[in-house]
Backbone and ligand atoms as CSV (ligand in chain L), in Angstrom:
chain,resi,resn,atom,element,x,y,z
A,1,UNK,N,N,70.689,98.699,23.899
A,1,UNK,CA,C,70.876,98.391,25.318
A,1,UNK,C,C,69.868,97.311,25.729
A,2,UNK,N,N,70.538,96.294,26.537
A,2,UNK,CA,C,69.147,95.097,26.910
A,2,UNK,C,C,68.426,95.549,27.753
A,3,UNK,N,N,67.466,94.850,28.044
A,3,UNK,CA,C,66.988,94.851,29.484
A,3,UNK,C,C,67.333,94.727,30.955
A,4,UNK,N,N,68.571,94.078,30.923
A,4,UNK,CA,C,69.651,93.778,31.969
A,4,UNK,C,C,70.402,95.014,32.165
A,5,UNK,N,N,71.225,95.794,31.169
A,5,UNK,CA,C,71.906,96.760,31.111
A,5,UNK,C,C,70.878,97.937,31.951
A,6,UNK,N,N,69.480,98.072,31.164
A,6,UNK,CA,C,68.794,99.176,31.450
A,6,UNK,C,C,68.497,98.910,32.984
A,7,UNK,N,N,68.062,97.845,33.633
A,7,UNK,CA,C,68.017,97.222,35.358
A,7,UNK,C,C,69.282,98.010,36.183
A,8,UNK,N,N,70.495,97.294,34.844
A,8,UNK,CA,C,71.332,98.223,36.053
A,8,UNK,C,C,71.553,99.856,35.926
A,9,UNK,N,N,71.683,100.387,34.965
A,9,UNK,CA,C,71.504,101.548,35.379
A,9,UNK,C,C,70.524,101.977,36.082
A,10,UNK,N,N,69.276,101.758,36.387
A,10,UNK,CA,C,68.447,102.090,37.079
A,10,UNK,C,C,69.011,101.962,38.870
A,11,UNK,N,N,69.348,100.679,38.790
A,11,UNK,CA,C,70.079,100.729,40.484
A,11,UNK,C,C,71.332,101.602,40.402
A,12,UNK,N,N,71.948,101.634,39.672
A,12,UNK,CA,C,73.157,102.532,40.303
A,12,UNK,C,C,72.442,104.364,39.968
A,13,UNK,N,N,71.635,104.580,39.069
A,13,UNK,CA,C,71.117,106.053,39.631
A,13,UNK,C,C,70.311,105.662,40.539
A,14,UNK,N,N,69.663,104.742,41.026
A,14,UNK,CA,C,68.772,105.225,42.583
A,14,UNK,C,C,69.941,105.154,43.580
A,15,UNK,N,N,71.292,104.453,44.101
A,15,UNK,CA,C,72.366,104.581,44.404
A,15,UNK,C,C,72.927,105.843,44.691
A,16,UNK,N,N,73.018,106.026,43.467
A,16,UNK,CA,C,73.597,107.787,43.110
A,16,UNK,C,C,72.548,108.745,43.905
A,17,UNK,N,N,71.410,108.881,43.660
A,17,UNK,CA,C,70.591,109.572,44.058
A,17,UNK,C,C,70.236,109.405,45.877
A,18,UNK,N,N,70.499,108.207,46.067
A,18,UNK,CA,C,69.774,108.469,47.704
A,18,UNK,C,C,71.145,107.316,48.366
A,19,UNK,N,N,72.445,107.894,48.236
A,19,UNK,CA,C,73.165,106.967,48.591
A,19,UNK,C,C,73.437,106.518,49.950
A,20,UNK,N,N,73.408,105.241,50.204
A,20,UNK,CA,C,73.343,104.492,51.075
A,20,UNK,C,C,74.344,104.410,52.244
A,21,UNK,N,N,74.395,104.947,53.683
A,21,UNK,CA,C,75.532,105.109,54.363
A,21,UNK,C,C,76.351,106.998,53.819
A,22,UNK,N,N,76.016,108.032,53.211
A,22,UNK,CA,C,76.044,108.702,53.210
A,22,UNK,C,C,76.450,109.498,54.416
A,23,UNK,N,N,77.215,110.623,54.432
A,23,UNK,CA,C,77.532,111.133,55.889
A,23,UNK,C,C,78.533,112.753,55.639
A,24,UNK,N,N,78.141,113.390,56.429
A,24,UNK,CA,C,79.317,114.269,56.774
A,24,UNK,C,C,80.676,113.818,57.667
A,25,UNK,N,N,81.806,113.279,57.227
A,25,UNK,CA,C,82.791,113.218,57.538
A,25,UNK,C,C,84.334,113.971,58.067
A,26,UNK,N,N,83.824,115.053,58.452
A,26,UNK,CA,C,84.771,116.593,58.954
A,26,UNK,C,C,85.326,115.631,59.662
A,27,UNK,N,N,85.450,114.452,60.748
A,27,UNK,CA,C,86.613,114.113,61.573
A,27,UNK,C,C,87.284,113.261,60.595
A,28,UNK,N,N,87.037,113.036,59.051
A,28,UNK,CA,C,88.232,112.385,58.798
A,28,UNK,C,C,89.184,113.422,57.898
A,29,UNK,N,N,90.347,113.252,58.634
A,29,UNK,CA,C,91.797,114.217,57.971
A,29,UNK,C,C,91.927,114.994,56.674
A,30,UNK,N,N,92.145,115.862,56.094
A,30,UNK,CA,C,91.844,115.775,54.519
A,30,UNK,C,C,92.813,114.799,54.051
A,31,UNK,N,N,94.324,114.157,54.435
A,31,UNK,CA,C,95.236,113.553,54.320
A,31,UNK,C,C,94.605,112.200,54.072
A,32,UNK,N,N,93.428,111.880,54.583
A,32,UNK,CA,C,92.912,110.672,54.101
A,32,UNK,C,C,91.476,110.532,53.039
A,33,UNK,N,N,91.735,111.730,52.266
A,33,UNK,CA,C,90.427,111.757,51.233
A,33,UNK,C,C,91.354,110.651,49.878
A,34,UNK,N,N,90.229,110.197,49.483
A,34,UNK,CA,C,90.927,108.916,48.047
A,34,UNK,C,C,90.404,109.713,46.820
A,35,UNK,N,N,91.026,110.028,46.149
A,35,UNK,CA,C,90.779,110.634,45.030
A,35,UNK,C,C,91.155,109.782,43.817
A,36,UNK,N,N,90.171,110.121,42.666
A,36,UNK,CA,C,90.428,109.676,41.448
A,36,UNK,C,C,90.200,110.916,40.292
A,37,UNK,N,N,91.531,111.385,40.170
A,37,UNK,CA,C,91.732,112.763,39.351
A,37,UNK,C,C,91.425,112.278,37.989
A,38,UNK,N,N,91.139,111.149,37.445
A,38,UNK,CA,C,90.886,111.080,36.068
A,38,UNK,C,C,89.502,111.501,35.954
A,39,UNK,N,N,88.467,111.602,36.797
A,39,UNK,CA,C,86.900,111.736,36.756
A,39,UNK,C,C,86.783,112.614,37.755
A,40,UNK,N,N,87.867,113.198,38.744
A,40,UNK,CA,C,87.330,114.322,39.552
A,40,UNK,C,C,86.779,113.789,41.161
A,41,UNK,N,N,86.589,112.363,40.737
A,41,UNK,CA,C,85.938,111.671,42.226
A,41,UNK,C,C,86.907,112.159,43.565
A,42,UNK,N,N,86.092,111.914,44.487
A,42,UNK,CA,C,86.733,112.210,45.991
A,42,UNK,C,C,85.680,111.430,47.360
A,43,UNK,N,N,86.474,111.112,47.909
A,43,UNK,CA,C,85.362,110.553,48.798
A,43,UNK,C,C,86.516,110.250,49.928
A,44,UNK,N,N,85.590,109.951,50.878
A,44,UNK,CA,C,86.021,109.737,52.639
A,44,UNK,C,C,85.566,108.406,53.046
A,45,UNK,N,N,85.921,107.489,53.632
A,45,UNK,CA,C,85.565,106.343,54.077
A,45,UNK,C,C,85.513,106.046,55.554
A,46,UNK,N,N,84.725,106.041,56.089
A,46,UNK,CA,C,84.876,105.427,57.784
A,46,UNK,C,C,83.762,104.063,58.070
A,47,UNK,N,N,84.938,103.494,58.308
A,47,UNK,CA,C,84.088,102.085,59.100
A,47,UNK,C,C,84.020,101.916,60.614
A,48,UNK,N,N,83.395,101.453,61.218
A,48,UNK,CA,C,82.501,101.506,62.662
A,48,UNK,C,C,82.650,99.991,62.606
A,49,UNK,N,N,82.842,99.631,63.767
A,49,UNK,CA,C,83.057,98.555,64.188
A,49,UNK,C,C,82.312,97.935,65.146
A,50,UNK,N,N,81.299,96.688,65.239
A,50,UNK,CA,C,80.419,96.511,66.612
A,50,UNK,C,C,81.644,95.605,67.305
A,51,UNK,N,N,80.811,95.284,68.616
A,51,UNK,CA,C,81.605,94.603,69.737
A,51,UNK,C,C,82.202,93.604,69.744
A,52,UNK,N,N,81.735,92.647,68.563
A,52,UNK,CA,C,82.080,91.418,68.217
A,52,UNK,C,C,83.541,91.253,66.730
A,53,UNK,N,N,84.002,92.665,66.480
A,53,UNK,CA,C,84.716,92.970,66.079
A,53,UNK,C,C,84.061,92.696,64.424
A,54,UNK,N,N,83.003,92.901,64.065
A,54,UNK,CA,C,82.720,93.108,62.093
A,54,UNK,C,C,81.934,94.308,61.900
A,55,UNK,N,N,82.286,94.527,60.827
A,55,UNK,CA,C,81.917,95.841,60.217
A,55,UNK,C,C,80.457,96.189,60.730
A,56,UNK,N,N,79.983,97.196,61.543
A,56,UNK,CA,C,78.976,97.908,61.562
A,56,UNK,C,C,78.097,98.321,60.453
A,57,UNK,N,N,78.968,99.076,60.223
A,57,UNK,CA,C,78.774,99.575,59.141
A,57,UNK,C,C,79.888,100.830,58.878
A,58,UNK,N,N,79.325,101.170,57.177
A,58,UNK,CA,C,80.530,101.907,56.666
A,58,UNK,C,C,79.797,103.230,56.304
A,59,UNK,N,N,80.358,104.550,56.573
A,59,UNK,CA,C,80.090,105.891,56.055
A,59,UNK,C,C,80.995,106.207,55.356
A,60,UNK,N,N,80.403,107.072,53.980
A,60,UNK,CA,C,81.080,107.624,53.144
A,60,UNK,C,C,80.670,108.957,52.734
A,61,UNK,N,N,81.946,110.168,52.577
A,61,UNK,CA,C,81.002,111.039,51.872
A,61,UNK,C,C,81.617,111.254,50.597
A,62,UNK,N,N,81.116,111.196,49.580
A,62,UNK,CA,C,81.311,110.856,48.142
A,62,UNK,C,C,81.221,112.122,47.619
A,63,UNK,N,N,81.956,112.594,46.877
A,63,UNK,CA,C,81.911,113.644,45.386
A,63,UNK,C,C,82.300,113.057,44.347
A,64,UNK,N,N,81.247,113.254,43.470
A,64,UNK,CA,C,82.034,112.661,41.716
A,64,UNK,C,C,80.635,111.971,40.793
A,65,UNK,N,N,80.815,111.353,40.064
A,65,UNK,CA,C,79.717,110.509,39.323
A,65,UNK,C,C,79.309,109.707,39.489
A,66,UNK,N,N,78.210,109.337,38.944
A,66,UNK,CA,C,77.315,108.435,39.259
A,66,UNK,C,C,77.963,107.168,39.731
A,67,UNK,N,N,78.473,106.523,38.883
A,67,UNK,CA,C,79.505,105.273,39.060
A,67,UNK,C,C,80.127,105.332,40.612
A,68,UNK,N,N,80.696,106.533,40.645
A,68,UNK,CA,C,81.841,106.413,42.058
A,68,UNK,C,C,80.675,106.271,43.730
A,69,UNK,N,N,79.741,107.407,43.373
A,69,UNK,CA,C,79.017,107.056,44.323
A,69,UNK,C,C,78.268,105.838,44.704
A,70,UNK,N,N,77.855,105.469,43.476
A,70,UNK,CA,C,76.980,104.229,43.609
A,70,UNK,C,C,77.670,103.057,44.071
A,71,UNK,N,N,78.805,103.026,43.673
A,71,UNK,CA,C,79.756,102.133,43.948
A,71,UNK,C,C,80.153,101.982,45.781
A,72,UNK,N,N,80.349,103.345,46.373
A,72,UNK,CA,C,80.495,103.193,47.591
A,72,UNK,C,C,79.424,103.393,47.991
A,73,UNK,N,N,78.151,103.569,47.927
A,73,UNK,CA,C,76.734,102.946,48.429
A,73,UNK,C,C,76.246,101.701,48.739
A,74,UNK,N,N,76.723,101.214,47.330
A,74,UNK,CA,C,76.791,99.520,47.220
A,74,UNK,C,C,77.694,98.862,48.254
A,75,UNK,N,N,78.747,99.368,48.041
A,75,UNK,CA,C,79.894,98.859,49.355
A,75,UNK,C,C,79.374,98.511,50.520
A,76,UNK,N,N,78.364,99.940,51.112
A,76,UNK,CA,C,78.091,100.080,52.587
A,76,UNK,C,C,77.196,98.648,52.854
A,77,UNK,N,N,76.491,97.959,51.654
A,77,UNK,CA,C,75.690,97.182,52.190
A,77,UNK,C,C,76.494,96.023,52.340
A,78,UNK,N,N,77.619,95.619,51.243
A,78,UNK,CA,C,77.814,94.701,50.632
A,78,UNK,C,C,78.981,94.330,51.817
A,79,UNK,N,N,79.380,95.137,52.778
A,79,UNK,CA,C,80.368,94.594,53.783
A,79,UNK,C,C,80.134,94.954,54.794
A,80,UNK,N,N,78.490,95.273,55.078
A,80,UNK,CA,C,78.398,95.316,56.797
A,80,UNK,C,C,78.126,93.342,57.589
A,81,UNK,N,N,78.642,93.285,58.814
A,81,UNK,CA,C,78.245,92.247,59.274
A,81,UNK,C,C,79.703,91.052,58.993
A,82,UNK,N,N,80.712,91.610,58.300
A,82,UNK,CA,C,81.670,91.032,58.150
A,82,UNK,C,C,82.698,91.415,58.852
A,83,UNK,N,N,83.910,90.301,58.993
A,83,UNK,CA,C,84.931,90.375,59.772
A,83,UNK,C,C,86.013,91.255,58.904
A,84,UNK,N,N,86.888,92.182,58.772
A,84,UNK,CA,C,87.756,92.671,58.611
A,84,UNK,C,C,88.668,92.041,57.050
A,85,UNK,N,N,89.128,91.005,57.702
A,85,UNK,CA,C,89.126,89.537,56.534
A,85,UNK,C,C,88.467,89.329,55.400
A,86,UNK,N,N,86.914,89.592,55.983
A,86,UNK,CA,C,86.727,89.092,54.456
A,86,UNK,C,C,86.129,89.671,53.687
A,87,UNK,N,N,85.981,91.603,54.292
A,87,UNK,CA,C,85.760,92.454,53.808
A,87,UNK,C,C,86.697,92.932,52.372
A,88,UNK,N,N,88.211,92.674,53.298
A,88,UNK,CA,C,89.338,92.574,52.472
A,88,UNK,C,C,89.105,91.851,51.495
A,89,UNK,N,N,89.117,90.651,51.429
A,89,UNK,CA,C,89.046,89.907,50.533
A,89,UNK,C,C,88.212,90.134,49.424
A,90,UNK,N,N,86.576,90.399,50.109
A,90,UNK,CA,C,85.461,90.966,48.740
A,90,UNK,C,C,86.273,92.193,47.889
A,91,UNK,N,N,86.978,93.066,48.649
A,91,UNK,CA,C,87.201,94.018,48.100
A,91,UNK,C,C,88.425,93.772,46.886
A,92,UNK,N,N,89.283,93.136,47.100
A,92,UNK,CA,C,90.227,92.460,46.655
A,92,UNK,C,C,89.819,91.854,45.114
A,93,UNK,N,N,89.015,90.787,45.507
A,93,UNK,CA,C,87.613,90.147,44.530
A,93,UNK,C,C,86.898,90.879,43.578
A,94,UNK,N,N,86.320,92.462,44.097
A,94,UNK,CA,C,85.358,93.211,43.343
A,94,UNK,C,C,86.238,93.556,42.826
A,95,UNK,N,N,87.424,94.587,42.980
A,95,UNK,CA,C,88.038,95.519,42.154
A,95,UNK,C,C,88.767,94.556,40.822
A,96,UNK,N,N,89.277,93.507,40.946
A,96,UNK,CA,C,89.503,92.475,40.225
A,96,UNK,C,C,88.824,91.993,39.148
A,97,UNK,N,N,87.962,91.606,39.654
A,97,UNK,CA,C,86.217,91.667,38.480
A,97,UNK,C,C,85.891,93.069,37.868
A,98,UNK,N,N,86.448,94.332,38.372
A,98,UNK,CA,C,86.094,95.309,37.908
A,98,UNK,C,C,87.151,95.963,36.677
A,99,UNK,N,N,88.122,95.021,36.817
A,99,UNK,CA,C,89.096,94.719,35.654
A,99,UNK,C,C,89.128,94.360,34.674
A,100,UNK,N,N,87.920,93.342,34.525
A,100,UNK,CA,C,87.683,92.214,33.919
A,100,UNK,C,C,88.585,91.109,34.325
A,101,UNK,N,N,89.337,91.065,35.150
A,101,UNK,CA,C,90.037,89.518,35.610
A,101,UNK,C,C,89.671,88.279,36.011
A,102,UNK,N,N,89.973,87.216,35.929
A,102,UNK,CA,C,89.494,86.260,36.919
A,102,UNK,C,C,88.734,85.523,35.712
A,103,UNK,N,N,88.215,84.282,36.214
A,103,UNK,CA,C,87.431,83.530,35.209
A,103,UNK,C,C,86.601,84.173,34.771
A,104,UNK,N,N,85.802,84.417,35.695
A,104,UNK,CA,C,84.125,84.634,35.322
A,104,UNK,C,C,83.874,86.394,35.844
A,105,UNK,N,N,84.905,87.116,35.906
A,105,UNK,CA,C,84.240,88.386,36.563
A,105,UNK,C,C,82.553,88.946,36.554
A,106,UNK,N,N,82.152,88.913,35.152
A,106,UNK,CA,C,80.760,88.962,35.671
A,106,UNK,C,C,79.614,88.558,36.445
A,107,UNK,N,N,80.205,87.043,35.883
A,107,UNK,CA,C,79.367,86.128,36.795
A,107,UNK,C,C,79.471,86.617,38.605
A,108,UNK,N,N,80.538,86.713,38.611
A,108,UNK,CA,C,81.098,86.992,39.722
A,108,UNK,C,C,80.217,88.421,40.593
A,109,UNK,N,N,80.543,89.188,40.269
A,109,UNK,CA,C,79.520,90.783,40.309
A,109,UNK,C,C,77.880,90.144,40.326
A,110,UNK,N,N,77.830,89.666,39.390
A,110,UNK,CA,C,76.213,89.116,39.522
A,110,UNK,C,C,75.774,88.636,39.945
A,111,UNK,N,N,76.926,87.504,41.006
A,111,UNK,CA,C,76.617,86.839,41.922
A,111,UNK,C,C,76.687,87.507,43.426
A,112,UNK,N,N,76.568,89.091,43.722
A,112,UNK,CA,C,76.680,89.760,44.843
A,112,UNK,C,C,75.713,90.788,44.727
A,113,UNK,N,N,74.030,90.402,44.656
A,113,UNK,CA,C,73.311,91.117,45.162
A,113,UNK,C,C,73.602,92.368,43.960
A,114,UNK,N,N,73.369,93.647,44.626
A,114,UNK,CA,C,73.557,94.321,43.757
A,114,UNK,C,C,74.722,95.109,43.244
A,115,UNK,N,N,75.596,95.026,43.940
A,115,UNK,CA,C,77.365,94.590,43.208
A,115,UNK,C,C,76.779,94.553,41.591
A,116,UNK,N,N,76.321,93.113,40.843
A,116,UNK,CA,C,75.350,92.631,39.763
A,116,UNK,C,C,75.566,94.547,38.673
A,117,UNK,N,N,75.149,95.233,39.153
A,117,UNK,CA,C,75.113,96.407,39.103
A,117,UNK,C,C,75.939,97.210,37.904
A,118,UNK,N,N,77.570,96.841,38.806
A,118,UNK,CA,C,78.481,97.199,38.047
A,118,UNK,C,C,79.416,96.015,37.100
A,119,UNK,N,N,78.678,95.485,37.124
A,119,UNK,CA,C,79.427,94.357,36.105
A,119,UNK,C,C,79.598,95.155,34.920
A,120,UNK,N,N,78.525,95.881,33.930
A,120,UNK,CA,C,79.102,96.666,33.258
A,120,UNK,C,C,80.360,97.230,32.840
A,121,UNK,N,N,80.955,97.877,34.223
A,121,UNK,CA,C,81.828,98.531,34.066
A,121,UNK,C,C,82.762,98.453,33.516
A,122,UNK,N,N,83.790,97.024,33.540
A,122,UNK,CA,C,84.864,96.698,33.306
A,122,UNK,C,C,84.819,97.193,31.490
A,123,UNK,N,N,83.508,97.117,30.905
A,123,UNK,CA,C,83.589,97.448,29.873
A,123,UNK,C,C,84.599,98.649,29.423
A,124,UNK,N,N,84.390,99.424,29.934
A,124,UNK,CA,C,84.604,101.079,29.639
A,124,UNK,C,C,86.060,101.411,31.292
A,125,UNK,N,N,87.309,101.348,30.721
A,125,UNK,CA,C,88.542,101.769,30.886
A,125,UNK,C,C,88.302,102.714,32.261
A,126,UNK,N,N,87.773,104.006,31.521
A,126,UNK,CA,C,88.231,104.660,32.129
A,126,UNK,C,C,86.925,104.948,33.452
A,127,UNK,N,N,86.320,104.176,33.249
A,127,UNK,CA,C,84.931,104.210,34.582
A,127,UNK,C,C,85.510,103.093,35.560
A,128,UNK,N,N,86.680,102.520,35.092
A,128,UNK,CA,C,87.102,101.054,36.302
A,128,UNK,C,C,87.532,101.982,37.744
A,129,UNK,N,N,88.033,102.980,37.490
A,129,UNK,CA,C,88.894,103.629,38.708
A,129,UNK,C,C,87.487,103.892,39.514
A,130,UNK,N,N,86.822,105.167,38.802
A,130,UNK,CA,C,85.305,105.050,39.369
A,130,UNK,C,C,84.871,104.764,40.350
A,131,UNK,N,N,84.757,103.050,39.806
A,131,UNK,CA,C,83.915,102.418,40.396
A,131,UNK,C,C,84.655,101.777,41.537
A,132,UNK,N,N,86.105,101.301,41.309
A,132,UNK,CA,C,87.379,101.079,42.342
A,132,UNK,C,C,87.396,102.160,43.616
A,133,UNK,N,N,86.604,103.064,43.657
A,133,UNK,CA,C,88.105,104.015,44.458
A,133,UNK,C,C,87.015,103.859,45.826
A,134,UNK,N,N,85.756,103.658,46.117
A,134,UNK,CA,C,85.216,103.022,47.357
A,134,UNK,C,C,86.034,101.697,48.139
A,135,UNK,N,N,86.352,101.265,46.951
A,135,UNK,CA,C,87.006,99.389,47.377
A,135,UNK,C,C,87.765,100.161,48.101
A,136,UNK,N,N,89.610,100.649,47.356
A,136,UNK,CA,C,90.080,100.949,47.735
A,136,UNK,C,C,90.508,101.650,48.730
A,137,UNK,N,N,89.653,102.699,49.240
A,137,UNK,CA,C,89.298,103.158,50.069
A,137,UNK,C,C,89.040,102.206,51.576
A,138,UNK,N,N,88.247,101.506,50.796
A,138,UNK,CA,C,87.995,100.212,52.366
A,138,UNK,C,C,89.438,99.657,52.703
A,139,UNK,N,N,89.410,99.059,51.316
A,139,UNK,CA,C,91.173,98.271,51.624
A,139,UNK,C,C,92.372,99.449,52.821
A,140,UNK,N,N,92.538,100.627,52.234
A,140,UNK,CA,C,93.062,101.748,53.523
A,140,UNK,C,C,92.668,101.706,54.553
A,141,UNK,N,N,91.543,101.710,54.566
A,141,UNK,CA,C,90.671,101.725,56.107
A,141,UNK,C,C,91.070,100.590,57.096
A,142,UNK,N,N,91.001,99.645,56.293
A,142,UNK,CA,C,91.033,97.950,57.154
A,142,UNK,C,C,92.488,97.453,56.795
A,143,UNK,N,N,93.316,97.549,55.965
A,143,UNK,CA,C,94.637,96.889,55.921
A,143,UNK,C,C,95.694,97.950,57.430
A,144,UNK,N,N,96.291,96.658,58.164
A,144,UNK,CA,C,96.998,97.892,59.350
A,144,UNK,C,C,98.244,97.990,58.572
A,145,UNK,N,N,98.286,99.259,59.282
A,145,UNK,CA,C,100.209,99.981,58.142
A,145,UNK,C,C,100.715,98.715,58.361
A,146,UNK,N,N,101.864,98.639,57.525
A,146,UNK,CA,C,103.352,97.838,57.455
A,146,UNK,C,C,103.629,97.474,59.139
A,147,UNK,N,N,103.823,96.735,59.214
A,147,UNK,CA,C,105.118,96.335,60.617
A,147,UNK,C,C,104.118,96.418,61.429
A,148,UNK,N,N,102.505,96.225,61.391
A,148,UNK,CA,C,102.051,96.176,62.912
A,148,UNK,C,C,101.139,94.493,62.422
A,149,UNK,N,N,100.585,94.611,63.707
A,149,UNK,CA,C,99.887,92.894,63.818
A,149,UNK,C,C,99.155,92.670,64.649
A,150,UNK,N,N,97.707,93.092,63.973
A,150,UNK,CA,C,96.834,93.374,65.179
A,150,UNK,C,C,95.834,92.163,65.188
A,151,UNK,N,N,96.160,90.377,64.557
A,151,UNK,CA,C,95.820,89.356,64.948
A,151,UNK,C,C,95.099,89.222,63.907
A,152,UNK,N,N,93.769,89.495,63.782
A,152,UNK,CA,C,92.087,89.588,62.916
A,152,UNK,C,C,92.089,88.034,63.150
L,1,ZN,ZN,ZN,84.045,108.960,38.206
């Protein structure tokens, strides 16, 4: 293992351990928990919105492994202060890179702070969902159902 590898595991268990945006979430539905039954993950997503219409910030309450939590810890930082847009879009971007897709996916991850983190991942199959199911989660949160059009 390099020295790079060992860096990031170190941030995603301090992640794991004191995760960031953390919360009790009882007002959200159980109908809207995101699950990833291959690893057991589960988690809740709520985003808060300030006046100027960008992300506040994001609460999550996470069950599952290291990866899944850390991942939506990382999230909370990595899309407060943004517009709706281009929250989408990062998210769009990360889970993509978390594929291995795209030119440069690592580069890519490494170029977002500590995102950098999970570049790893794409390695190992079955940790992609994992580390996906925060994104995804956002993407639900912020995409409006079918047939509405609320401008952004
Ligand atoms: Zn997992």
């Amino acid at each position: 293992m390099s020295d790079f590898d060992e860096l990031y595991q170190e941030i995603i268990l301090d992640h794991y351990r004191r995760p960031r945006g953390a919360a009790r979430l009882d007002e959200v539905p159980e109908g809207e928990i995101h699950e990833n039954p291959t690893c057991g993950d589960s988690l809740k997503l709520k985003v808060e919105f300030g006046p100027d219409g960008r992300i506040a910030r994001v609460l999550h309450e996470s069950r599952g492994c290291a990866i899944s939590v850390a991942s939506a810890s990382m999230l909370t930082g990595a899309v407060a202060g943004l517009v709706p847009a281009e929250a989408l879009s990062l998210a769009g971007e990360v889970e993509a890179a978390l594929r291995g897709e795209g030119d440069d996916p690592r580069g890519f991850l490494e170029g977002n702070g500590e995102l950098a983190a999970l570049a790893g991942v794409a390695a190992f199959p079955a940790r992609v969902k994992c580390a996906s199911l925060a994104w995804r989660a956002l993407e639900s949160a912020l995409a409006p159902p079918p047939g509405t059009d609320r401008g952004s």
